[in-house]
N, C-alpha and C positions, 0 to 999 in steps of 0.2 A: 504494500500500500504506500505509493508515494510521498502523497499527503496527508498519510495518518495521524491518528491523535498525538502520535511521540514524534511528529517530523520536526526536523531542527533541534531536538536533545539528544545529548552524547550519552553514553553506557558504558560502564566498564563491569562484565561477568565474569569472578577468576573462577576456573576450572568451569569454563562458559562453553567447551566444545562437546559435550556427552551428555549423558544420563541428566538429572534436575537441572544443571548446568547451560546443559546444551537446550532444554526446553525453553529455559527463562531466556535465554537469548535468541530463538522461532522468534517465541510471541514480541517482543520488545523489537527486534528486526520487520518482522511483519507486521505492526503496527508505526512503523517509520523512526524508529529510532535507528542511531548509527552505531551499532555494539562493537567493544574491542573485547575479545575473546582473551583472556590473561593467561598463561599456560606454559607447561615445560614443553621441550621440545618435541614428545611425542604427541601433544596434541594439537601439532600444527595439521599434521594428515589427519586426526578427527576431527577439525576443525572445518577443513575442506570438503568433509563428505557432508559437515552440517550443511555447507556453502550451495554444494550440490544438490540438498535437498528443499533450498529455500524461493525456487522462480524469480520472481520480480527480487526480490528482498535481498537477493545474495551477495549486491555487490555493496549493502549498508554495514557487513559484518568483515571482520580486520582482522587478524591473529597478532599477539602483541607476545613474544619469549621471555619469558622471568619467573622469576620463585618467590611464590608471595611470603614465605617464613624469612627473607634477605629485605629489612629496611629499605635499604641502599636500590634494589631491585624495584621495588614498589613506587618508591618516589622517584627512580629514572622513568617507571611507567606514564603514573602521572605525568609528568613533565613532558613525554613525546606523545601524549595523546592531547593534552592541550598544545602542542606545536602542530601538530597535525588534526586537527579537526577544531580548534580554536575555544575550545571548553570542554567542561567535564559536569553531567547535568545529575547521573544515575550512578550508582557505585553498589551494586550487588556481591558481596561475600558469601562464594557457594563453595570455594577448593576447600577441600578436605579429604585428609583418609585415615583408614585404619591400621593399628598392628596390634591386633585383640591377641591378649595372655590374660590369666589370670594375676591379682596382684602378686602372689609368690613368684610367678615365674616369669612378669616382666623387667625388662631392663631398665636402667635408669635413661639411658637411649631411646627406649619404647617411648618411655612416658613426656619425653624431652621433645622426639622429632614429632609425636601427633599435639603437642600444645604449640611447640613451632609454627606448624601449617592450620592447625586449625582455631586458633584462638589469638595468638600473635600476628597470624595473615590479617586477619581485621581488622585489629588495631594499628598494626602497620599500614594499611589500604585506609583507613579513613584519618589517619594522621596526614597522610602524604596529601589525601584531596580535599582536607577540609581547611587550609585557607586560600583557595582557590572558590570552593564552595561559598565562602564567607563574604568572600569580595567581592560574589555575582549574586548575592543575597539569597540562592535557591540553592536545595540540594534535594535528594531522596537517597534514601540508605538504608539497605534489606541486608540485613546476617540470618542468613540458613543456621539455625541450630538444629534440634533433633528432638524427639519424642525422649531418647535415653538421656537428655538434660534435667530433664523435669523425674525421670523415675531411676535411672543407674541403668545397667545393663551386665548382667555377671560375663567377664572379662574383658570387658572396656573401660578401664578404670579411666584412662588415659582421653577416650573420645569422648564418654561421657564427662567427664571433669572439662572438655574443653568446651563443650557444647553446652555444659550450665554457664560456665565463665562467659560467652558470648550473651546470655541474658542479663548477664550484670553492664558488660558491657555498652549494650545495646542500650538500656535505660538509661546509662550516664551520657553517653554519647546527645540521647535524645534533651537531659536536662541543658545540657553543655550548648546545641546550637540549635533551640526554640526560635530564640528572637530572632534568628536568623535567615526563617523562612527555610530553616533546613529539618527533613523529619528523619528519626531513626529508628525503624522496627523490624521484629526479627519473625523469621515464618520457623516453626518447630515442625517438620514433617513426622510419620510417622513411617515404617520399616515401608520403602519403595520400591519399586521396581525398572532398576537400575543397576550395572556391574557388578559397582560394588556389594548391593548383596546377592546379587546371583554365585558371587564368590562363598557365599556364609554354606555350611553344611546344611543339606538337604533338610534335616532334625530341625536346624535353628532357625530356616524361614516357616517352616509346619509348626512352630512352637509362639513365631511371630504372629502367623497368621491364626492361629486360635487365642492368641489373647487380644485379637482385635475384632471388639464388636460387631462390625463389617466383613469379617473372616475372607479377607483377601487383602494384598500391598495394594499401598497406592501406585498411581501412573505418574509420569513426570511433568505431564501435562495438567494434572491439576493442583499440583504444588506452584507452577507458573503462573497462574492464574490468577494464585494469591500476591505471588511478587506483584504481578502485571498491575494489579488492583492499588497495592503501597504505594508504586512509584506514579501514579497519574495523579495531573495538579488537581484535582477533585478531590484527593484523600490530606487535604495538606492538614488538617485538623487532627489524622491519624497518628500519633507519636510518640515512642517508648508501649509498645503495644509488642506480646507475644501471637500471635495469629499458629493456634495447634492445627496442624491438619493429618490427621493421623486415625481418622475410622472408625473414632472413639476409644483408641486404645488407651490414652488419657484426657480426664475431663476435667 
């Protein structure tokens, strides 16, 4: 859609080329924003098949290489996304991953590299774009946390600790730049249907899926929807707000 509702705001989705990822940046693309896909090197080729999958819309999306857990990385991003597209309107924190052990037999590594990527990425990405945000009076800003923030997950200590951390986050963030016409809310999914848990053992998505009321995973298209919903100037009243969308697994 050329001139969609999002024509003329910029997007930054990190781990924006796959699974919830790559959803949130369809609908944000095909509603006319210009998404920068943030990503290691192998998600430039998943990035391209997104590209190939999007018609009209596929020449609004960008692949941009860095590691959102590296400051230094984060804020060169920033920096050449407003060199090249001349602002930065949308800032979606979706990268994350897992290295599920139990606490006895995780590493101090384990616990280190998933707070890295999944709790310091944010922080990192909304430090870098928020006085850019501040000086253009507007922002929107969605952190993906997780159903296992709000309830733990046995041998996640690591994902879940980082995904509760991102609600604390998320609320201060939101206290911090109100006046600013800038909003910060976070969507908590519930176990989805994407990679990463197609990787879980057979046991543990059949284990997922019966304690959720809905007795099936979500899609990644309607975890999107909820982003999609955040970041439009309709919702600017929205802010420091948890949005669960998880089946009824918690209420």
């Amino acid at each position: 859609m050329a001139n969609g509702p999002l024509s003329g705001r910029v997007a930054v989705v990190t781990g924006g080329s796959r699974g919830i990822g790559g959803a949130i940046s369809r609908i944000l693309a095909n509603d006319g924003a210009t998404v920068a896909v943030f990503g290691l090197e192998a998600d430039r080729d998943r990035t391209e098949t997104l590209r190939a999958s999007l018609n009209g819309s596929a020449s609004r999306v960008h692949f941009y290489e860095g590691n959102v857990s590296d400051f230094t990385s984060c804020a060169g991003l920033v920096e050449k996304i407003i060199a090249d597209h001349g602002q930065l309107d949308i800032l979606v924190n979706n990268a994350g991953i897992t290295l599920d052990k139990t606490i006895r037999k995780m590493t101090v590594s384990d616990w280190q590299t998933v707070l890295n990527v999944n709790l310091s990425g944010p922080f990192f990405m909304i430090k870098a774009a928020l006085d850019h945000m501040i000086e253009r009076n507007f922002g929107r800003i969605v952190n993906i946390s997780s159903v296992v923030g709000h309830t733990g997950n046995f041998g996640q200590a690591n994902y879940a600790s980082a995904k509760a951390g991102i609600l604390g986050l998320t609320k201060t963030a939101a206290l911090e730049t109100a006046r600013y016409n800038i909003t910060a809310n976070a969507v908590a999914p519930g176990f989805t249907n994407t990679e990463m848990v197609a990787l879980m053992p057979q046991a543990a998505i059949d284990i997922a899926k019966s304690r959720t009321p809905q007795g099936r995973l979500g899609q990644p298209d309607e975890i999107a929807r909820v982003v999609r919903f955040l970041v439009d100037e309709g919702s600017a009243f929205i802010t420091g707000a948890v949005y669960d969308v998880n089946g009824g697994m918690y209420m």
